[in-house]
GUKOLSE-217442 format. One record per residue (C-alpha): residue number from 1; y, z, x; residue in three letters. Coordinates in steps of 0.02 Angstrom, whole numbers. Layout:
<nodes>
(NUM (Y Z X) "ALA")
...
</nodes>
This chain:
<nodes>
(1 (453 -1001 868) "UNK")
(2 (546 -843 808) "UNK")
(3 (526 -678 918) "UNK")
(4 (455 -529 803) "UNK")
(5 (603 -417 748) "UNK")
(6 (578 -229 775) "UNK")
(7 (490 -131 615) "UNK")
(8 (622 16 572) "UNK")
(9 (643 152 698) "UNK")
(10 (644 335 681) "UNK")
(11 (456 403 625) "UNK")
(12 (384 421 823) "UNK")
(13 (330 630 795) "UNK")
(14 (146 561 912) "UNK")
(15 (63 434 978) "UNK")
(16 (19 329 825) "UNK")
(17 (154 191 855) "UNK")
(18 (57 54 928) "UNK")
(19 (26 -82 789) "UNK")
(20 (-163 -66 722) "UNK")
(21 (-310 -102 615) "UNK")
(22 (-372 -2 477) "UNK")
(23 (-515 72 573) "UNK")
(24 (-618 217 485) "UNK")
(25 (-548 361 610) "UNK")
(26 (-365 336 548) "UNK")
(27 (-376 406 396) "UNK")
(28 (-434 575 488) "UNK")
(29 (-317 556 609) "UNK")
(30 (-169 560 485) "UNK")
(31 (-226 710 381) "UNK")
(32 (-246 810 554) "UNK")
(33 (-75 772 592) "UNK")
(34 (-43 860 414) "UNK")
(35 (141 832 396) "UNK")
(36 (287 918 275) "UNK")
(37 (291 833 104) "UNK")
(38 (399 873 -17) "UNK")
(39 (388 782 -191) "UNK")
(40 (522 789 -314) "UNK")
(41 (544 731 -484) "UNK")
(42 (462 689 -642) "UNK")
(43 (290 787 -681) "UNK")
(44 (198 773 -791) "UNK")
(45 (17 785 -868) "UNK")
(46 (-107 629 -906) "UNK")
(47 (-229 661 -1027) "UNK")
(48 (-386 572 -1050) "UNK")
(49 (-477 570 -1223) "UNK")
(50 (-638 466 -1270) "UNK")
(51 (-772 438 -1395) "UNK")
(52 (-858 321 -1515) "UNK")
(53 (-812 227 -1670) "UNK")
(54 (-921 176 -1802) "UNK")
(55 (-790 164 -1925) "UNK")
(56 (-605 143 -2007) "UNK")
(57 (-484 277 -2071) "UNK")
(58 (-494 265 -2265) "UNK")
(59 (-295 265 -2252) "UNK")
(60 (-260 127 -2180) "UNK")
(61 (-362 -2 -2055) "UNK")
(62 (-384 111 -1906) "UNK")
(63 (-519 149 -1808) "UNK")
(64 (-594 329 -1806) "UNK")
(65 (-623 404 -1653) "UNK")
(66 (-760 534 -1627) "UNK")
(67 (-699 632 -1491) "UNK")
(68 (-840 684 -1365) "UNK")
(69 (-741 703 -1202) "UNK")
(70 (-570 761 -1163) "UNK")
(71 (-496 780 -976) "UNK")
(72 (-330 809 -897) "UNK")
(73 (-249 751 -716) "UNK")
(74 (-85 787 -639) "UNK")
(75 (48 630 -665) "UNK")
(76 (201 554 -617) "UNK")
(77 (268 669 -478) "UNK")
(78 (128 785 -483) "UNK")
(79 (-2 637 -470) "UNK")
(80 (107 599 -308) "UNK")
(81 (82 760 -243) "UNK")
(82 (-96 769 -285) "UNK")
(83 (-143 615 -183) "UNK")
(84 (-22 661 -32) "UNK")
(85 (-123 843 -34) "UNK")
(86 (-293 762 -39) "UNK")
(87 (-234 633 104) "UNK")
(88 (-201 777 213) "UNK")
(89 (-28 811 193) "UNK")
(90 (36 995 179) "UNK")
(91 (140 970 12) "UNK")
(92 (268 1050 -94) "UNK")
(93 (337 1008 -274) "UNK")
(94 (491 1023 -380) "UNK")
(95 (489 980 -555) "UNK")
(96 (502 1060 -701) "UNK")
(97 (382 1089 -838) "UNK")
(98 (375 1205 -1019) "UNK")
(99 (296 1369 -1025) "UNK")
(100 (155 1292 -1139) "UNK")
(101 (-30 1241 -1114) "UNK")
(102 (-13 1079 -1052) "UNK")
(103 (112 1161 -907) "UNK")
(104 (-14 1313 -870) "UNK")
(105 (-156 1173 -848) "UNK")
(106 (-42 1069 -730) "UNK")
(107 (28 1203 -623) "UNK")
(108 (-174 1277 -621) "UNK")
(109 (-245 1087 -565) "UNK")
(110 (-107 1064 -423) "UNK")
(111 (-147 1247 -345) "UNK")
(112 (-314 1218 -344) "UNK")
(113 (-266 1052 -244) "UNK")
(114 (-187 1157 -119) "UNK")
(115 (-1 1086 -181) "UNK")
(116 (147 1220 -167) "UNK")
(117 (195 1279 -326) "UNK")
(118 (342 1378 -300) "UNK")
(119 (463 1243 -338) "UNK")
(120 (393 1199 -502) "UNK")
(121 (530 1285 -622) "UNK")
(122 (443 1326 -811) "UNK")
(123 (564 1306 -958) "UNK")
(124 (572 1421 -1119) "UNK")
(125 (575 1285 -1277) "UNK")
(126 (539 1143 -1167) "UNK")
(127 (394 1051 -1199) "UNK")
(128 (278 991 -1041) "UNK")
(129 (303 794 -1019) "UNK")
(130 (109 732 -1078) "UNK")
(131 (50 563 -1096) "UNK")
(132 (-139 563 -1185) "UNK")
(133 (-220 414 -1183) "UNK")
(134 (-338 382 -1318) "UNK")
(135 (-516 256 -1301) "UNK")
(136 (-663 220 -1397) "UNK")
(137 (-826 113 -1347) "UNK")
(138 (-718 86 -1183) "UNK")
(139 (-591 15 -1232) "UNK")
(140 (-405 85 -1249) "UNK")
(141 (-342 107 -1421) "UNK")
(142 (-174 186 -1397) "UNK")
(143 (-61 334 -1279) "UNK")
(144 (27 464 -1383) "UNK")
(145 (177 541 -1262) "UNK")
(146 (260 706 -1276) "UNK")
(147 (415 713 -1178) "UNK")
(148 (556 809 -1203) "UNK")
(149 (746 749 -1276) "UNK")
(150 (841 822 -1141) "UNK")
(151 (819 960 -991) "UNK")
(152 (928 1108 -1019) "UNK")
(153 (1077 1121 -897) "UNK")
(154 (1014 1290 -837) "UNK")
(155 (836 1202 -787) "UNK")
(156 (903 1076 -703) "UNK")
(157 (1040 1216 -600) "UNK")
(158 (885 1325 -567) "UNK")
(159 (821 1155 -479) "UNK")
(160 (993 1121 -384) "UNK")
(161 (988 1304 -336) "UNK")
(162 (798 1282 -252) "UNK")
(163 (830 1127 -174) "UNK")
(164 (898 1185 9) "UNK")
(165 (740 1301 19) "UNK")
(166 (614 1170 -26) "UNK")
(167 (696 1024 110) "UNK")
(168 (680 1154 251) "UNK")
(169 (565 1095 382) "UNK")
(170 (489 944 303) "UNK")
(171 (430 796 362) "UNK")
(172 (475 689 221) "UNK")
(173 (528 689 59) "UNK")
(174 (493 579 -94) "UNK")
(175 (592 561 -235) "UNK")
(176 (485 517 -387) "UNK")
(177 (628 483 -538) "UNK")
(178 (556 404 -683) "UNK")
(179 (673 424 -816) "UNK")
(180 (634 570 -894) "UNK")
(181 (783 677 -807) "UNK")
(182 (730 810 -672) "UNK")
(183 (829 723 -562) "UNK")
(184 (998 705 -652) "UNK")
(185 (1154 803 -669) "UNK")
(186 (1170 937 -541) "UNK")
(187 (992 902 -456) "UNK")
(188 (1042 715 -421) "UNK")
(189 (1206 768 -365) "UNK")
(190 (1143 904 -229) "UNK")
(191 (1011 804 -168) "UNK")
(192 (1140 667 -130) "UNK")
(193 (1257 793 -37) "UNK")
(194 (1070 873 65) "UNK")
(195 (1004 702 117) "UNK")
(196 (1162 583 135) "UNK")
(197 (1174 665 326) "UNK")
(198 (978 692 353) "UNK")
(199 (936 691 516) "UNK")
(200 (840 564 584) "UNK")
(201 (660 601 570) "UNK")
(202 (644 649 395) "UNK")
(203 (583 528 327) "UNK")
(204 (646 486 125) "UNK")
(205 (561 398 -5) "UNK")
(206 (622 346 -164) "UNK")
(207 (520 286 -316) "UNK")
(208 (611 266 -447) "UNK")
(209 (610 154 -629) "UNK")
(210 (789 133 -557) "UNK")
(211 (855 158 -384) "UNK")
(212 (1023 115 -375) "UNK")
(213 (1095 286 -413) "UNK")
(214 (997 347 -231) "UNK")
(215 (1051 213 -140) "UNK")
(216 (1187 319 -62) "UNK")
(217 (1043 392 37) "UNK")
(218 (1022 247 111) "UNK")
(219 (816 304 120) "UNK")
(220 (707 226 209) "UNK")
(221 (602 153 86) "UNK")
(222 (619 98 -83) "UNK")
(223 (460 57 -201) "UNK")
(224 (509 -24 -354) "UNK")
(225 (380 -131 -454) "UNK")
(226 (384 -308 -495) "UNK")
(227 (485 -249 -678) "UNK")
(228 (593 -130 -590) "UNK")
(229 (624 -276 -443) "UNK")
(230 (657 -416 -575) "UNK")
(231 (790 -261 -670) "UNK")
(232 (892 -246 -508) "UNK")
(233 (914 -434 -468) "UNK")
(234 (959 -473 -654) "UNK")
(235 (818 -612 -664) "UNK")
(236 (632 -641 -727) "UNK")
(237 (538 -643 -621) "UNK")
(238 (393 -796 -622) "UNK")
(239 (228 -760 -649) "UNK")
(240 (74 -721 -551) "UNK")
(241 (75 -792 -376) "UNK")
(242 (250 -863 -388) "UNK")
(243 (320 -685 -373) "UNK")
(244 (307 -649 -190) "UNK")
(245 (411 -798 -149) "UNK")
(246 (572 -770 -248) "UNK")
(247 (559 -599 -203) "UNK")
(248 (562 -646 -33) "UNK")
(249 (720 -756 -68) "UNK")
(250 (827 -603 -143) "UNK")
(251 (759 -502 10) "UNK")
(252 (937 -472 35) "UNK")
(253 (993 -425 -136) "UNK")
(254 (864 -298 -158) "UNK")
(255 (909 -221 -16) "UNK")
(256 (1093 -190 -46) "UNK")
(257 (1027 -142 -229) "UNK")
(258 (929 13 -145) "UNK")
(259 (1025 45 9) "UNK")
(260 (840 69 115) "UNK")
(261 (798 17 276) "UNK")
(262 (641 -87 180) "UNK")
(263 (586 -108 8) "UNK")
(264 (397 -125 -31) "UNK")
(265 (378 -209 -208) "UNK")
(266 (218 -158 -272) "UNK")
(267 (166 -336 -389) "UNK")
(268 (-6 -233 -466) "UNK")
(269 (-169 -364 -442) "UNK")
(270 (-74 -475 -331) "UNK")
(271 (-55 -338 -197) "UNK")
(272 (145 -297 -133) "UNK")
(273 (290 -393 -11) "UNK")
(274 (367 -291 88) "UNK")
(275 (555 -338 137) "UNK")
(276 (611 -237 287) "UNK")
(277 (800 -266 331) "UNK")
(278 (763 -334 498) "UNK")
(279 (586 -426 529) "UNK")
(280 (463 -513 474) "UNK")
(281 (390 -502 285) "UNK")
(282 (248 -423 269) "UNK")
(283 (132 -457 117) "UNK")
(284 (-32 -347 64) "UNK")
(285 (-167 -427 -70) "UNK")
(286 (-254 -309 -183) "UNK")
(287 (-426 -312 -237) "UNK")
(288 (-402 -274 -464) "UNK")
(289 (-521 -242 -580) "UNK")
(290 (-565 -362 -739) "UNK")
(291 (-552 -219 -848) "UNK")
(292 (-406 -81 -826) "UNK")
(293 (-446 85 -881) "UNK")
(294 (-357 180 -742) "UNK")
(295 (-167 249 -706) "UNK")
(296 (-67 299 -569) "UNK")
(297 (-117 182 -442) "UNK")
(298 (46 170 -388) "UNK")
(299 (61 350 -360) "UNK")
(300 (-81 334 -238) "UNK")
(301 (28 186 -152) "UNK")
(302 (159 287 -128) "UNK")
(303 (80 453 -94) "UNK")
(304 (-4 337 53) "UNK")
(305 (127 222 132) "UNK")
(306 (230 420 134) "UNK")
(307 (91 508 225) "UNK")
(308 (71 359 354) "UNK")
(309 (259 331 391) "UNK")
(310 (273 532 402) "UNK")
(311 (133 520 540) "UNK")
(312 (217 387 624) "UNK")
(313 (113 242 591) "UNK")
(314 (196 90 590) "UNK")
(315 (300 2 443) "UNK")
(316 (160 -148 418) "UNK")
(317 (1 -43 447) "UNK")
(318 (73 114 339) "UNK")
(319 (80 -40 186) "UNK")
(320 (-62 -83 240) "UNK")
(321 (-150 87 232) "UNK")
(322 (-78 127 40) "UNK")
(323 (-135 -67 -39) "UNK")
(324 (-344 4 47) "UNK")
(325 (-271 187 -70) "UNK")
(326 (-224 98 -227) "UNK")
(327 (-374 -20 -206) "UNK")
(328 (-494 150 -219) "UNK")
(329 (-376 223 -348) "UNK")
(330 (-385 74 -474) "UNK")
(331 (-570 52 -480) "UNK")
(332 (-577 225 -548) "UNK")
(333 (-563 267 -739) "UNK")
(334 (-417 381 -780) "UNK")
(335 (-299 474 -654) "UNK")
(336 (-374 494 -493) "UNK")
(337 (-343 527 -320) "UNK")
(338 (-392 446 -150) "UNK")
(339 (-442 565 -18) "UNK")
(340 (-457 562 161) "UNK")
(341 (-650 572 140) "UNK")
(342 (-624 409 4) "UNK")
(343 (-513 318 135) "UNK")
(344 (-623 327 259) "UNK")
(345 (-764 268 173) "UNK")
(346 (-689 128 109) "UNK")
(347 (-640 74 286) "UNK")
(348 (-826 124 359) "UNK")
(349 (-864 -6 199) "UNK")
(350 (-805 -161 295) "UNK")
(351 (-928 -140 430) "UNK")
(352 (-1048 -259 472) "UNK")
(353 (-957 -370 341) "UNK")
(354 (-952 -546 438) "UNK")
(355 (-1048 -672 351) "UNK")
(356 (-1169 -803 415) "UNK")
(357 (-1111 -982 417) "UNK")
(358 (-1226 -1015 271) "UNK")
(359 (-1190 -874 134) "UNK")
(360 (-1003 -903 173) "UNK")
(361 (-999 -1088 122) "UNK")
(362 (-1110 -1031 -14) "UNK")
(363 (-925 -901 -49) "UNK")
(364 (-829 -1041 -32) "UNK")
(365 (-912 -1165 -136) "UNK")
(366 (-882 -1062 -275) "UNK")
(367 (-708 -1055 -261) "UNK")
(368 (-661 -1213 -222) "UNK")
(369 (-749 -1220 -398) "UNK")
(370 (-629 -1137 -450) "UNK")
(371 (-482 -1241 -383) "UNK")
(372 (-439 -1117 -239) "UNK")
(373 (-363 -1162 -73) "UNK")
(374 (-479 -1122 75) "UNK")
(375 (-385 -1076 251) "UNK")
(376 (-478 -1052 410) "UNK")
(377 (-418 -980 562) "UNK")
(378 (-500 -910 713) "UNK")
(379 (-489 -804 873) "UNK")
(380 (-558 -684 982) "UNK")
(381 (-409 -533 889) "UNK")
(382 (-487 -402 1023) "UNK")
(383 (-360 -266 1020) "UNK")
(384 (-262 -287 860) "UNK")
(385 (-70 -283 877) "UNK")
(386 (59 -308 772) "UNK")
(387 (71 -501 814) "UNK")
(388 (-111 -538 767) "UNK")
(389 (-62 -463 598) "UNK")
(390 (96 -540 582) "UNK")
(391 (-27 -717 589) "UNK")
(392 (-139 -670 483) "UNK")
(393 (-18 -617 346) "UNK")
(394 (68 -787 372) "UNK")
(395 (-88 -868 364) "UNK")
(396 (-155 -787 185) "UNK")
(397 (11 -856 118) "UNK")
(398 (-47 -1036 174) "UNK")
(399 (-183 -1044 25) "UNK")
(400 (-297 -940 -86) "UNK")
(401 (-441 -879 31) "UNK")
(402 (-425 -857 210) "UNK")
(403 (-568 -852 318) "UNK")
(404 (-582 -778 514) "UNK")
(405 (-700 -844 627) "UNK")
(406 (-707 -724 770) "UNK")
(407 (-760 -786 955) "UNK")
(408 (-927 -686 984) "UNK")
(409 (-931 -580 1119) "UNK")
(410 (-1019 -702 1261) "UNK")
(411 (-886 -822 1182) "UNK")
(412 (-741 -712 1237) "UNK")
(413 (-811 -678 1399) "UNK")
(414 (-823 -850 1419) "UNK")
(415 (-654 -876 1362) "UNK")
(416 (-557 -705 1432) "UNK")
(417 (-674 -648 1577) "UNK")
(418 (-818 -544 1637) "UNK")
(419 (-709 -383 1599) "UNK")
(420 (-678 -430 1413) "UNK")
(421 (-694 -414 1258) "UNK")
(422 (-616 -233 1238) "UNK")
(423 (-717 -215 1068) "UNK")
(424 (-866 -276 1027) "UNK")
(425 (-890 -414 896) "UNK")
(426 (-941 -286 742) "UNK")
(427 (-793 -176 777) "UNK")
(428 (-674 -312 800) "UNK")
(429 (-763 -404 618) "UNK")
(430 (-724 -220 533) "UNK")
(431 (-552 -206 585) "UNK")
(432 (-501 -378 542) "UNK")
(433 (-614 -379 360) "UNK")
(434 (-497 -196 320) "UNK")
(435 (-343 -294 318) "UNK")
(436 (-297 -365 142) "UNK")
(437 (-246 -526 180) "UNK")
(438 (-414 -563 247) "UNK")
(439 (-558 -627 125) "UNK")
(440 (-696 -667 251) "UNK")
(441 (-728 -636 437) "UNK")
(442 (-890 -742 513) "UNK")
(443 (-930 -788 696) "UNK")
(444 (-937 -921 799) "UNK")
(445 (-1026 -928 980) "UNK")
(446 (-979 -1113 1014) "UNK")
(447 (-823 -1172 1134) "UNK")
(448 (-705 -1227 982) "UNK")
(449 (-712 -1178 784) "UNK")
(450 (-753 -1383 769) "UNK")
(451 (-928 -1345 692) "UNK")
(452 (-878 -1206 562) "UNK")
(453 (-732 -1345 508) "UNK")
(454 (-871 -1486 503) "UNK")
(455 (-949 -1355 389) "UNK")
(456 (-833 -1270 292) "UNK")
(457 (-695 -1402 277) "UNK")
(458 (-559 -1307 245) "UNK")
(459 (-388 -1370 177) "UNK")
(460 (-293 -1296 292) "UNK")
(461 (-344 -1240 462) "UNK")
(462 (-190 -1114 555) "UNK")
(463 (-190 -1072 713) "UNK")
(464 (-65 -952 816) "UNK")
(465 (9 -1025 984) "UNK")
(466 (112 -1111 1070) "UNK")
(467 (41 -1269 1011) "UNK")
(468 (81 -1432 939) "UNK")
(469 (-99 -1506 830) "UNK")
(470 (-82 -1647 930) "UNK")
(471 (-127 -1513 1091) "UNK")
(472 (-297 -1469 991) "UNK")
(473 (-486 -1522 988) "UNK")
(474 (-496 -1467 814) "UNK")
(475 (-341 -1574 742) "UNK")
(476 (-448 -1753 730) "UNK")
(477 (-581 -1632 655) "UNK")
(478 (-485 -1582 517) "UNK")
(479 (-395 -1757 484) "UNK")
(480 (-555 -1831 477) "UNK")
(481 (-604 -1782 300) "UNK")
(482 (-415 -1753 252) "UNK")
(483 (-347 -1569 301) "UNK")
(484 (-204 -1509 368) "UNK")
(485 (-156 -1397 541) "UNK")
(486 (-31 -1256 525) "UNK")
(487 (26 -1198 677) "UNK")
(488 (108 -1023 649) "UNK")
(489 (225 -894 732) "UNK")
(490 (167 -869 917) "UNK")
(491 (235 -701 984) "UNK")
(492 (210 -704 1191) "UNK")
(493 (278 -532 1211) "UNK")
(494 (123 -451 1089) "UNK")
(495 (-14 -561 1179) "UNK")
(496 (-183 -448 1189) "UNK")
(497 (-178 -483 1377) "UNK")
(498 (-21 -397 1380) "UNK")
(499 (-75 -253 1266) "UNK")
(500 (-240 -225 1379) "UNK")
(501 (-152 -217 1528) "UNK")
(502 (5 -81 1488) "UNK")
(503 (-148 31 1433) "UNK")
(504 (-235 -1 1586) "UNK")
(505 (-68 27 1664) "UNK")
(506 (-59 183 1577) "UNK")
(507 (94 119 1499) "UNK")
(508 (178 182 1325) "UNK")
(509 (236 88 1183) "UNK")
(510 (383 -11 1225) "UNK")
(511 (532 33 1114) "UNK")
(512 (550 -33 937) "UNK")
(513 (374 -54 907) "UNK")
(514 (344 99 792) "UNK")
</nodes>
């Protein structure tokens, strides 16, 4: 068994260090810790136009669109900023944008959202960077995109010259470059010669179509996409589930490409990896929509994973935390946001979510109609820490569905003693359900799982320990009608008992663990 590596040090402004679940409190927690943002890059403005059709352009065979609705939404940069203000985050952005409509109803949108404006430099003859997308009866018929040739050399001084004033006192910066050149010239070239000696806790973020000119910054995270990934490593990338995987392989590669501390590789419906430079991957599964109609989901990522690792959260949750934001931001038509309020609810949402034995094999049955690959793993998972996640990650990546059966709580006092469990058996079910790579959570109030496998007979049942399957009563259970036992990373030093008792102790977090 491999020890757990250390996440990446250097966020620890609080208390928030110790490895968690996504319980319905942190979202609150984070936005009244309200750190420094500032956002820099490419803004722009989405616009959003819809209407019927009921018949085809006499010029040529096009649909007609009958306009009844037309709405705008900050984008790119600005979209960034809009989500890390609506998380909670006290934010400022630099772009630039032209002195037309489309930037007076940009600049207007983000004040309103509380985002500092100041920074935002408007250009004479310059036309404001707008991407209108176009539907009719629902569906998407085309985006028209206005974006200008080239940025005037004076713009992009007049950005240089701001810079110094809009880094002071921030928590974190993210660098949002998208191709469509705030951050060239002059502006990339003073923001290299700020940051390159940064000290310590400010956090940088760069998210960028492509990040190899920033890797001198040597930031602590970089967020390419699967395309942007696949551009760096020179290779084309497989697809669907086969992604993760060779990602995982050129963990190194990317790395070097970026020059961060740990890349997150966002892979749309099939969630994101992320590749720190030391420790263990860490993967997050998304929950897509059959039908797209939304944008700038991974805005809401980013704005996320920023806010949490500003806040001090650690590497694996803060991942964690932006996959639940993307999940509420792409099940939303059009450009939208994910607020503190939205987070919260969505993690209140998985309350009271374990199943009974019977409706989950009903769950099951249908997708093993489906030709998917049922795991099963349980536990009592009383105080979540980073090795219980660590597990379960490894676990998900075992097969298609992975189920948690959860030791009631006379089971764990049974099992632990009179003094345990911490958290009761619906709070420890709604922490565990929040986490991505978890599909179902039931309960159990036998002595061993061996009835749930009789019933469920999973594929592959994993279990976490020091163990051999020869050592287990479920083993000859699970052989008996053809399954296999995994027996995954154990981590002694992040045992609950051990958690549980350096709280009791009074204890803080050991070092590395933020």
């Amino acid at each position: 068994m491999s020890p757990a590596a250390p996440e990446p040090a250097g966020h620890r402004r609080g208390g928030l260090t110790e490895q968690r679940g996504l319980e319905d409190w942190l979202p609150g927690e984070l936005a009244a810790r309200a750190p420094s943002v500032a956002v820099l890059g490419d803004v722009m403005l989405d616009g959003w136009w819809s209407g019927s059709i009921d018949r085809l352009c006499r010029e040529g065979p096009a649909p007609v669109v009958d306009v009844r609705q037309r709405s705008f939404a900050p984008g790119g940069a600005a979209n960034t900023a809009m989500n890390l203000a609506a998380l909670g985050a006290r934010v400022s952005l630099v772009g630039i944008v032209g002195c037309d409509d489309s930037g007076s109803e940009l600049i207007r949108q983000l004040q309103d959202a509380g985002v500092n404006t100041t920074h935002i430099h408007r250009v004479q003859g310059v036309p404001t960077t707008t991407k209108t997308r176009i539907s009719g009866a629902g569906q998407l018929l085309l985006r028209v995109d206005e974006v200008a040739p080239d940025l005037p050399e004076e713009a992009l001084a007049a950005v240089a010259r701001s810079l110094p004033g809009a880094l002071e006192a921030q928590d974190a910066v993210v660098l949002c470059d998208y191709g469509a050149g705030a951050l060239t010239g002059l502006v990339r070239r003073t923001l290299l010669g700020l940051l390159q000696g940064r000290p310590a806790s400010l956090l940088a973020v760069v998210d960028a179509h492509d990040p190899r000119p920033w890797a001198p910054l040597r930031p602590d995270l970089a967020t390419p996409n699967a395309k942007e990934a696949a551009a760096l490593l020179g290779l084309q990338l497989p697809h669907g589930a086969a992604r993760p995987a060779v990602l995982m392989e050129h963990r190194a590669a990317l790395l070097e490409a970026t020059g961060a501390a740990a890349v997150v590789v966002t892979l749309d419906r099939d969630g994101t990896v992320l590749l720190p430079a030391s420790g263990a991957v860490h993967r997050t599964w998304a929950k897509p929509v059959a039908e797209k109609q939304a944008s700038g989901a991974g805005d809401t990522f980013v704005a996320a994973l920023a806010l949490a690792r500003a806040a001090s959260l650690p590497l694996s949750t803060s991942v964690d935390l932006a996959q639940a934001a993307a999940d509420i931001a792409v099940h939303r038509t059009g450009t939208s946001v994910c607020s503190t309020a939205d987070l919260g609810r969505y993690l209140e949402s998985f309350a009271d979510t374990a199943l009974d034995a019977q409706e989950l094999a009903r769950h099951l049955a249908r997708h093993r109609a489906e030709g998917q690959t049922i795991v099963l793993t349980n536990g009592c998972f009383d105080v979540l820490h980073r090795g219980h996640t660590r597990y379960l990650n490894q676990a998900k990546q075992l097969g298609d569905i992975l189920v948690v059966a959860l030791n009631s709580d006379d089971s764990v006092r049974m099992l632990k003693g009179p003094d345990r469990p911490i958290n009761t058996v619906s709070d420890r079910a709604a922490v565990i359900a929040a986490l991505s790579c978890v599909d179902y959570v039931t309960v159990f109030d036998t002595p061993t799982p061996i009835p749930l496998i009789d019933q469920f007979r999973p594929e592959i049942y994993a279990k976490g320990g020091d163990y051999s399957p020869q050592m287990l009563a479920e083993t000859a259970a699970v052989e008996r009608y053809g399954g296999r036992v995994a027996i995954l990373d154990y981590v002694a030093e992040l045992s609950t008992t051990a958690v549980v008792e350096r709280i009791r102790g009074g204890e803080g977090a050991a070092l590395g663990e933020a």
